[in-house]
C-alpha positions as CSV (number, residue, x, y, z in Angstrom):
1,X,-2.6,-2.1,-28.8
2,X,0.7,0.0,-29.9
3,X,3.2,-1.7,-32.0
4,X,6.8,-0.1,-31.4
5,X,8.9,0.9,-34.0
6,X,11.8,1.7,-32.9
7,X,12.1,4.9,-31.3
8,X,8.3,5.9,-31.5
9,X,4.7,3.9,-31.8
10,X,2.7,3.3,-34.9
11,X,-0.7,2.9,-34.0
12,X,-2.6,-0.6,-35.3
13,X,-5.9,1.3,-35.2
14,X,-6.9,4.8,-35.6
15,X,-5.6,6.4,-32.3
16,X,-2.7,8.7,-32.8
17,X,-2.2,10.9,-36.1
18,X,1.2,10.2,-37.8
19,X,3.3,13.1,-39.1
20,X,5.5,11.3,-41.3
21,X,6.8,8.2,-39.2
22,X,6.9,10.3,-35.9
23,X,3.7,11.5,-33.8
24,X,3.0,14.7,-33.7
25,X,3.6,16.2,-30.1
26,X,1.1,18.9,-28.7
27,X,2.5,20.4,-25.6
28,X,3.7,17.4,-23.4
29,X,1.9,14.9,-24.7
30,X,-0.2,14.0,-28.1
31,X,-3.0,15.0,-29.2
32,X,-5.3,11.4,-30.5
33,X,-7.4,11.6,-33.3
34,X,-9.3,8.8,-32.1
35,X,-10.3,7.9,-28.1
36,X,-6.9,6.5,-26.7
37,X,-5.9,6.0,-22.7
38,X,-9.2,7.1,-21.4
39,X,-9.0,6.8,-17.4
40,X,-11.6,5.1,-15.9
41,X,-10.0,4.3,-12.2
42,X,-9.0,6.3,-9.5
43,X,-5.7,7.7,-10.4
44,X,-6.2,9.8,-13.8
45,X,-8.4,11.9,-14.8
46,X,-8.3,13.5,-18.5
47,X,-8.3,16.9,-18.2
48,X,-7.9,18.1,-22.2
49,X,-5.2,16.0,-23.9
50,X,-3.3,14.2,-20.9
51,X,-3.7,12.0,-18.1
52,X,-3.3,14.1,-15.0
53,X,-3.3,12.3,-12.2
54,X,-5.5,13.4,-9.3
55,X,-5.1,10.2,-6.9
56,X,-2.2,10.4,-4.4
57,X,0.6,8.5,-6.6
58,X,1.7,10.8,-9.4
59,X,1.9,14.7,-8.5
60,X,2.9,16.0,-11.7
61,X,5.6,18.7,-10.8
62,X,7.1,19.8,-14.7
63,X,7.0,18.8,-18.3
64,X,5.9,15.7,-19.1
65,X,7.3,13.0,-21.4
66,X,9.5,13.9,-24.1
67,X,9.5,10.9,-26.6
68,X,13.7,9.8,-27.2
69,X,13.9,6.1,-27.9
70,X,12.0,3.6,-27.4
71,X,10.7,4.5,-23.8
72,X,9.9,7.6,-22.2
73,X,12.4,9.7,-20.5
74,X,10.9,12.9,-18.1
75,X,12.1,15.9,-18.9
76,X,11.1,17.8,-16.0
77,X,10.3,15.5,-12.9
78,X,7.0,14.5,-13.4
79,X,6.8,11.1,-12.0
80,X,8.3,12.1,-8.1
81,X,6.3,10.0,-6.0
82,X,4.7,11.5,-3.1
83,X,4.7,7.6,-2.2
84,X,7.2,4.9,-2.7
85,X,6.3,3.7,-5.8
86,X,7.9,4.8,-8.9
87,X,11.3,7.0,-8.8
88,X,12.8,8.4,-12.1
89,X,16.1,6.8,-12.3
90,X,17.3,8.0,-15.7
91,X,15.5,6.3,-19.1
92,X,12.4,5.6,-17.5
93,X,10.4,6.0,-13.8
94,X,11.2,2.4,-12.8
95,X,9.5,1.5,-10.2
96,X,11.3,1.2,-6.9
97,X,9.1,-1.8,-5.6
98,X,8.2,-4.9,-8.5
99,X,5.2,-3.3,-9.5
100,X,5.9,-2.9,-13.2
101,X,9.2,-3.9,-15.2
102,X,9.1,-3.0,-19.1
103,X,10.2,-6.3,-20.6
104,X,9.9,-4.7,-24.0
105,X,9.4,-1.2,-25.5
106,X,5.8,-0.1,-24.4
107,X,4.7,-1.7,-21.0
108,X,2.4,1.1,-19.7
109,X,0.7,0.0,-16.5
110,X,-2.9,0.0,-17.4
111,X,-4.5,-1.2,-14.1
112,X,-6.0,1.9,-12.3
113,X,-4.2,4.3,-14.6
114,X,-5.7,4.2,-18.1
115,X,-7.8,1.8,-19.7
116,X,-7.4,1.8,-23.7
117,X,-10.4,1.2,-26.1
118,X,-8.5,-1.4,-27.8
119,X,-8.0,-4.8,-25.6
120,X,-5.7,-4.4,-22.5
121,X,-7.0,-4.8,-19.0
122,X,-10.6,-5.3,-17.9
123,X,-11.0,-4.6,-14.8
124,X,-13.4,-6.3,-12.7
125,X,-13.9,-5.2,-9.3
126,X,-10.5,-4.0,-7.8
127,X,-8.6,-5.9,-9.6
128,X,-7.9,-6.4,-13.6
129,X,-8.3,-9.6,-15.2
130,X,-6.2,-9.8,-18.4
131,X,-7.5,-10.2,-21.6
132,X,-4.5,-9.8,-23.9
133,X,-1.2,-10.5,-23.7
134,X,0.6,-6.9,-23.1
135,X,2.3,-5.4,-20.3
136,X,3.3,-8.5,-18.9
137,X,5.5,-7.8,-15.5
138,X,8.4,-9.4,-14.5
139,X,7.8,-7.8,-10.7
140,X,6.3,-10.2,-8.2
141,X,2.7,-8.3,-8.4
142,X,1.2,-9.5,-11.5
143,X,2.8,-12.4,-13.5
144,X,0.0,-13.3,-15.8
145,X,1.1,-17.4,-16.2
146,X,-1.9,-18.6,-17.0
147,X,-5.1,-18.6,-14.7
148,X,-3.9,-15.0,-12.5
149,X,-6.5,-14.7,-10.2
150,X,-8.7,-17.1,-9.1
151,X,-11.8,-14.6,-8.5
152,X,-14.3,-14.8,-5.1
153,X,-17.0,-12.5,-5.4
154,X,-16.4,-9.5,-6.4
155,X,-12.5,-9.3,-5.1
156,X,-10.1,-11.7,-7.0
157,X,-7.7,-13.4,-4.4
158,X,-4.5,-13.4,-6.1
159,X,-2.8,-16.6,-6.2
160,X,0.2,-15.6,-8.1
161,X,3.2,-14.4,-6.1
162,X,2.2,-11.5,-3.9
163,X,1.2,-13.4,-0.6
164,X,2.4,-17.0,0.3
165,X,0.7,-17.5,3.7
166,X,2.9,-19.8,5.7
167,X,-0.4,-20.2,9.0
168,X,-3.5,-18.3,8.1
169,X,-3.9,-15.3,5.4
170,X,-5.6,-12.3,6.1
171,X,-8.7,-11.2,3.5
172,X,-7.6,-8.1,1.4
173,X,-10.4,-5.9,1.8
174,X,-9.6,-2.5,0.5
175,X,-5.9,-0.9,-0.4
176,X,-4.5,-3.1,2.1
177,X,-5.9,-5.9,4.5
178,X,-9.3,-5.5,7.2
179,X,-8.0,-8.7,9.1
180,X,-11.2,-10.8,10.4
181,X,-10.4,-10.5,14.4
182,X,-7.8,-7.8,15.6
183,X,-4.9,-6.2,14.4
184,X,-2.6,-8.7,12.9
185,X,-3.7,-11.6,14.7
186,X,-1.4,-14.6,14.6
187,X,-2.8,-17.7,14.4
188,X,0.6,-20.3,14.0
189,X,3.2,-18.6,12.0
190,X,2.9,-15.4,10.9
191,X,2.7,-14.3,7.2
192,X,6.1,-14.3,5.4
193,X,4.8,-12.3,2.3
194,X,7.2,-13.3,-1.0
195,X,6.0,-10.0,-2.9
196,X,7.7,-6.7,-3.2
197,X,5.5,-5.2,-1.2
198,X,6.8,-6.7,2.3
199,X,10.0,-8.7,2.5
200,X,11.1,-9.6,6.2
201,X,14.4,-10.3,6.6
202,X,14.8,-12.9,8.6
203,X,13.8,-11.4,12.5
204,X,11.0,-8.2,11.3
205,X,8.2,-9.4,13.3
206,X,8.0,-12.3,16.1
207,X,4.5,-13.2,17.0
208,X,4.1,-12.6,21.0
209,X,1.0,-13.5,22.2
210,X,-1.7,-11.2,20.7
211,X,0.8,-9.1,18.9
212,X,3.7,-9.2,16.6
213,X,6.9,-8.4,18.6
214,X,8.8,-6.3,16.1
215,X,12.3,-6.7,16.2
216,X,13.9,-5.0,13.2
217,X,13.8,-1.6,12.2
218,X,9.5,-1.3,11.6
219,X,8.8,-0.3,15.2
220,X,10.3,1.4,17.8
221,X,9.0,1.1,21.3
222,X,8.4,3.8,23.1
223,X,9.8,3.8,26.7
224,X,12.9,2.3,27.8
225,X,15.1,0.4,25.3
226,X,14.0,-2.9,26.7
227,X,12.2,-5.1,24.3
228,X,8.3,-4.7,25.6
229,X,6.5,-8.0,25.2
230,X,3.0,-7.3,25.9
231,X,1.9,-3.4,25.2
232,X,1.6,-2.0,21.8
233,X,4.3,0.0,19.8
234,X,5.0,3.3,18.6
235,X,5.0,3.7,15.0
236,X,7.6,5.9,14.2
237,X,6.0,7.1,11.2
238,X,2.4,8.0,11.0
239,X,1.0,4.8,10.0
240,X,-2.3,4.9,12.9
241,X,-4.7,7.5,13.2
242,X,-6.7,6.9,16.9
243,X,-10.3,8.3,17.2
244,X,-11.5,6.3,20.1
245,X,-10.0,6.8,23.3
246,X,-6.9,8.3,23.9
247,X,-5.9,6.6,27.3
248,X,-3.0,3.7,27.1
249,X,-3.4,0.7,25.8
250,X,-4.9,-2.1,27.9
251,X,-4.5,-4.9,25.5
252,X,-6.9,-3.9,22.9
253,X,-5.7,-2.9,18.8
254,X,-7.0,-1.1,16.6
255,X,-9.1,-2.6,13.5
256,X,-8.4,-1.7,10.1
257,X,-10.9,0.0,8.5
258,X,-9.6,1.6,5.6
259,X,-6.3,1.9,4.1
260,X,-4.7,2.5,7.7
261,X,-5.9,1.5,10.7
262,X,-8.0,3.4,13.0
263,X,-8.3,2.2,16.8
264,X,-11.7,1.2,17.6
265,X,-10.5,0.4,21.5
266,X,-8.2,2.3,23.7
267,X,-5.1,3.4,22.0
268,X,-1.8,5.6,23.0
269,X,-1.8,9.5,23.4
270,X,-0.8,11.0,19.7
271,X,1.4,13.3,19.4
272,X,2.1,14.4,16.0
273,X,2.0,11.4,13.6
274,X,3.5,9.3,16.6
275,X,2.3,7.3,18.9
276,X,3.2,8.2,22.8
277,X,2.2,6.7,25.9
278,X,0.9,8.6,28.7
279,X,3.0,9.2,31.6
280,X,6.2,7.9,31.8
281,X,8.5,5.8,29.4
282,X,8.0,3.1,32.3
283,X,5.8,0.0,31.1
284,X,4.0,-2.3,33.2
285,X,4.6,-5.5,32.4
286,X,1.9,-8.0,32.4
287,X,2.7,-11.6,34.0
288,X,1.1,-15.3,34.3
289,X,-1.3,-13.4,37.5
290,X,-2.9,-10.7,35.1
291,X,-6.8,-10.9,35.4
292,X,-8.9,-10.1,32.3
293,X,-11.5,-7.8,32.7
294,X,-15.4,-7.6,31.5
295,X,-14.8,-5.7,28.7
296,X,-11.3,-7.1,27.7
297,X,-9.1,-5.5,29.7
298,X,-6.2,-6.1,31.5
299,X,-6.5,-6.3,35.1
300,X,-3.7,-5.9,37.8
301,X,-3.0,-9.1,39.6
302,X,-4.3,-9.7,42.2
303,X,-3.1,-7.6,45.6
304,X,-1.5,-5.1,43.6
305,X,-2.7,-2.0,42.7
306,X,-1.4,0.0,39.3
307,X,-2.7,3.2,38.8
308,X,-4.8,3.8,36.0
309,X,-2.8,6.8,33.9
310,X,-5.8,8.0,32.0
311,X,-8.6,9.5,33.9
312,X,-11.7,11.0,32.7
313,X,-10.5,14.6,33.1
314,X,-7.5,14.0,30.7
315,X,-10.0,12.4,28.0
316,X,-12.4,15.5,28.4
317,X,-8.9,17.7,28.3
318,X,-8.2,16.4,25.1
């Protein structure tokens, strides 16, 4: 599509008009004769003569690009992530994870952003299928080597580098992954993804059972410092959302159905965006006796008696 030329673009069709060698700015960015960049996905939408994002990536905060060189440098802070995706780190927003790397002069991510009229990205489905040769990324999202994605349906399953399943791989339905069963369910080893977008580091999560066992710096359990090996975690961001019930857990998860999870089951008391169990920081630990109930949960053993912290008054309460 664009040709660089050294510090500015020369257009092969009729897309931007020239003002000499240079483009013509028109407030902060530049003003096509033609159709150029018109967003069809979910992150921009053209409002008059620029891309402004309305998705949740790019909250435009200042000016906007200032052409000097080959690349674009911000000149207010437009590209400050209300995620963890790009950061502007001086010539360029370079993204923090892999997801794009300029390898030469132009490398505008043209996924869910913009889609030209000349030949870039098709997208088909939820994920593009490329038809040129541009923008090719040196990241570990998309490295276009060939045959990319080997497409099943509608969703392509990417066979590149982003997931290497090392026992079974979950099915990437929406922005992150519905698994098939429950949460995370381990079934062998667990995943050990390659990409950017997870990298363990040798001990992040430890299947136990049901559930992973985290024992890096993800999770944080809540009540005493001992490692819990059979009860559910407390994020210590705001990664879960519960709707269902609010008493503790009793062995169920919650079920992905979006792009966070949102318990289906029993779940912890929330308070905040963290999770906190009711009652004490104590945790009963479940042994080799533990009955399992009609419904899937976790009976005492047999002759003892553990009181059930969430009655129907505290639900109704809340």
């Amino acid at each position: 599509l664009y040709r660089p030329t050294g510090s500015l673009y020369r257009p092969t069709g009729s897309l931007y008009r020239p003002t000499g060698s240079l483009y013509r700015p028109t407030g902060s960015l530049y003003r096509p004769t033609g159709s150029l960049c018109r967003p069809t996905g979910s992150l921009c939408r053209p409002t008059g003569s620029l891309c402004r994002p309305t998705g949740s990536l790019y909250r435009p905060t200042g000016s906007l690009y200032r052409p000097t060189g080959s690349v674009y440098r911000p000149t207010g802070s437009l590209c400050r992530p209300t995620g963890s995706v790009y950061r502007p780190t001086g010539s360029l927003c370079r993204p923090t994870g892999s997801l794009y790397r300029p390898t030469g002069s132009l490398c505008r991510p043209t996924g869910s952003l913009c889609r030209p009229t000349g030949s870039l990205y098709r997208p088909t489905g939820s994920l593009y299928r490329p038809t040129g040769s541009l923008c090719r990324p040196t990241g570990s999202l998309y490295r276009p080597t060939g045959s990319l994605y080997r497409p099943t349906g509608s969703l392509c399953r990417p066979t590149g580098s982003l997931y290497r399943p090392t026992g079974s791989l979950h099915r990437p339905t929406g922005s992150l992954h519905r698994p098939t069963g429950s949460l995370h369910r381990p079934t062998g080893s667990l995943h050990r993804p390659t990409g950017s977008l997870y990298r363990p580091t040798g001990s992040l999560y430890r299947p136990t059972g049901s559930l992973y066992r985290p024992t890096g710096s993800l999770y944080r359990p809540t009540g005493s410092l001992h490692r819990p090996t059979g009860s559910l975690y407390r994020p210590t961001g705001s990664l879960y959302r519960p709707t269902g019930s609010l008493c503790r857990p009793t062995g169920s998860l919650c079920r992905p159905t979006g792009s966070l999870c949102r318990p289906t089951g029993s779940l912890c008391r929330p308070t905040g965006s963290l999770y906190r169990q009711q009652g004490h920081s104590q945790r009963h630990q479940l042994n080799k006796t533990s009955r399992m109930g009609p419904n899937g949960m976790i009976l005492p053993p047999s002759g003892q008696n553990i009181k059930n912290t969430c009655s129907f008054h505290d639900i109704k309460s809340r």
